[in-house]
N, C-alpha and C positions, 0 to 999 in steps of 0.2 A: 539467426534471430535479429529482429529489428534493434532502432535504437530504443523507442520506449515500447515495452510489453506488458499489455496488460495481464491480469493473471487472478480470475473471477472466479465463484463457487461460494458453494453452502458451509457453513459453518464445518471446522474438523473435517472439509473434505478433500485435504489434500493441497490444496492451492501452493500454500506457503512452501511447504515440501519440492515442491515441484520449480518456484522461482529458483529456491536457493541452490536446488542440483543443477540446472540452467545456470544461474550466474557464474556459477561454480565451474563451470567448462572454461572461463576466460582465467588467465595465470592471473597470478599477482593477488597483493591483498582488495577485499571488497567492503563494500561498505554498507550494514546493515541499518537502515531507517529505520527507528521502530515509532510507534506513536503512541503507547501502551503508556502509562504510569504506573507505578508502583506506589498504588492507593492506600492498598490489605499485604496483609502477609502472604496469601493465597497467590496475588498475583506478582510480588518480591521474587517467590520462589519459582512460578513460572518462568518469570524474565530472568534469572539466575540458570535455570535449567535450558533455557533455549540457547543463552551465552555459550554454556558448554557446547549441547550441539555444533553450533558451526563453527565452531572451533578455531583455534590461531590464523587462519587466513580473512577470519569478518575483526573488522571493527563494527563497534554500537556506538551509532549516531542517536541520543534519542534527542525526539522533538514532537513534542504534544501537538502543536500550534502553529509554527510557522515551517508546513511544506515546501513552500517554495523557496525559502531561503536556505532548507538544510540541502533541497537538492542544485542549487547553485555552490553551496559550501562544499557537498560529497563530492560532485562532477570535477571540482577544481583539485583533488586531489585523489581519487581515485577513480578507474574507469568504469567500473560497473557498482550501482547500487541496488537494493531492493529496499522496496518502502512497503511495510507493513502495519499496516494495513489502514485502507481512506475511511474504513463504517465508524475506526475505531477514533480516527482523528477526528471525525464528523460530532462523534459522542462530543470529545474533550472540545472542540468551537460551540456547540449548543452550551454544555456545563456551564462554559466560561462567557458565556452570552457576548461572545465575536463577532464580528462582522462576517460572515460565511461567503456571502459573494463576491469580497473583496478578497479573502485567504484563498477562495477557489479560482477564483480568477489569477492571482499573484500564484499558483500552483502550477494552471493550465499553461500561463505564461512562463514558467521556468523550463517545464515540458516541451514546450516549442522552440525553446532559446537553446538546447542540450549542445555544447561543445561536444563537436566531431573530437575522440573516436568514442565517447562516451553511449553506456550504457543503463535504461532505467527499466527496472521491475517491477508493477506497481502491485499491492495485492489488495484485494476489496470482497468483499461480502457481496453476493449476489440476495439481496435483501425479496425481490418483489416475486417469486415466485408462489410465493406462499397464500394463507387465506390472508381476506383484508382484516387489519390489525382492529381491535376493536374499539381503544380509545386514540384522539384528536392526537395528541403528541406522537405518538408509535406511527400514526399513518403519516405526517407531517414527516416523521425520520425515514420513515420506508421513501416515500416522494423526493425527499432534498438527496436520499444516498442515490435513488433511480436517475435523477438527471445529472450528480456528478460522476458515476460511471459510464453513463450517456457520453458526457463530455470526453474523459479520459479516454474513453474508446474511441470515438473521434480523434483524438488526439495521438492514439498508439498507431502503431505502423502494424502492430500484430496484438490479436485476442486470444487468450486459451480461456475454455471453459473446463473446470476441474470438477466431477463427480464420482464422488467412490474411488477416487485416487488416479483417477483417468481422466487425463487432459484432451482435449478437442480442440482443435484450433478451430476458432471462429470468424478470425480475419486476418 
C-alpha cells in the first residue's frame, strides 16, 4: 500500500470497511479521523457504535474542520491514520461557511508533507455518478466534492474504487 490511499465509492458501499481492514494490517495503535459530528441522537449512536467496532487498537481523532491540521497532529504520533470521510467534512466547511479553498488546499498540503514512514487512508463519497442533482446547491456540492477527490487522487500514490463491498484499484 502506498503512503496516501484513497478509498472512493457510493454510499454503504463498503469503502470504509475496506480502509480500516487495510490499515489494520500495519501493528501498533491507528488513528481514526472522523469528520462526522454528533448533531442528533441518530448520529451519537452511530459514532458510539463505530468506536466499538474498531476496537482498542483505533483511537478517535475527531475534527469537523481542520483536515490538515489533524492529519499533521495523527502523522506525529501515529503511523497510519484513516480519515473518514472528505463529502462529510465538505458538508461541515459549507455549514460553517469556511473558507473551503484554503482548508482544501491546507489538506492537500498536509498530504504531500506526510512524514516518512507514515500512513494515510482517505475515504470520500463517490458523489457524480449519479443523475444531475436538481437544485443549485446539491449540484454546487456534487461539483466542489468532484474536484476535491480530483485533487486527493492526484495526490494518493493509490485509488480503490469500492462497489458492493469490492474494491478495484484504480491507481
Amino acid at each position: 500500500m502506498g503512503r496516501v490511499v484513497l478509498v472512493i465509492g457510493g454510499a454503504r458501499s463498503g469503502k470504509t470497511a475496506f480502509a480500516l481492514a487495510k490499515a489494520s494490517e500495519a501493528p501498533g495503535t491507528k488513528v481514526y479521523v472522523a469528520t462526522a459530528q454528533p448533531l442528533d441522537g441518530e448520529m451519537v449512536a452511530r459514532i458510539e457504535a463505530h468506536k466499538r467496532q474498531r476496537g482498542s487498537l483505533w483511537e478517535t481523532l475527531e475534527e469537523p474542520l481542520d483536515l490538515g491540521r489533524a492529519i499533521e497532529a495523527a502523522c506525529r504520533t501515529h503511523p497510519v491514520a484513516v480519515i473518514d470521510c472528505l463529502t462529510l467534512w465538505l458538508s461541515n466547511l459549507l455549514c460553517a461557511r469556511a473558507d473551503f479553498v484554503a482548508a482544501e488546499t491546507a489538506f492537500i498540503d498536509a498530504l504531500n508533507a506526510l512524514p516518512a514512514p507514515s500512513q494515510v487512508f482517505v475515504v470520500s463519497n463517490e458523489v457524480g455518478m449519479g443523475i444531475v442533482p436538481e437544485n443549485e446547491m446539491a449540484r454546487q456540492f456534487r461539483d466542489m466534492a468532484g474536484r476535491l477527490n480530483q485533487r486527493v487522487a492526484e495526490a494518493a500514490d493509490e485509488v480503490f474504487l469500492v462497489a458492493a463491498g469490492i474494491p478495484v484499484k484504480i491507481k
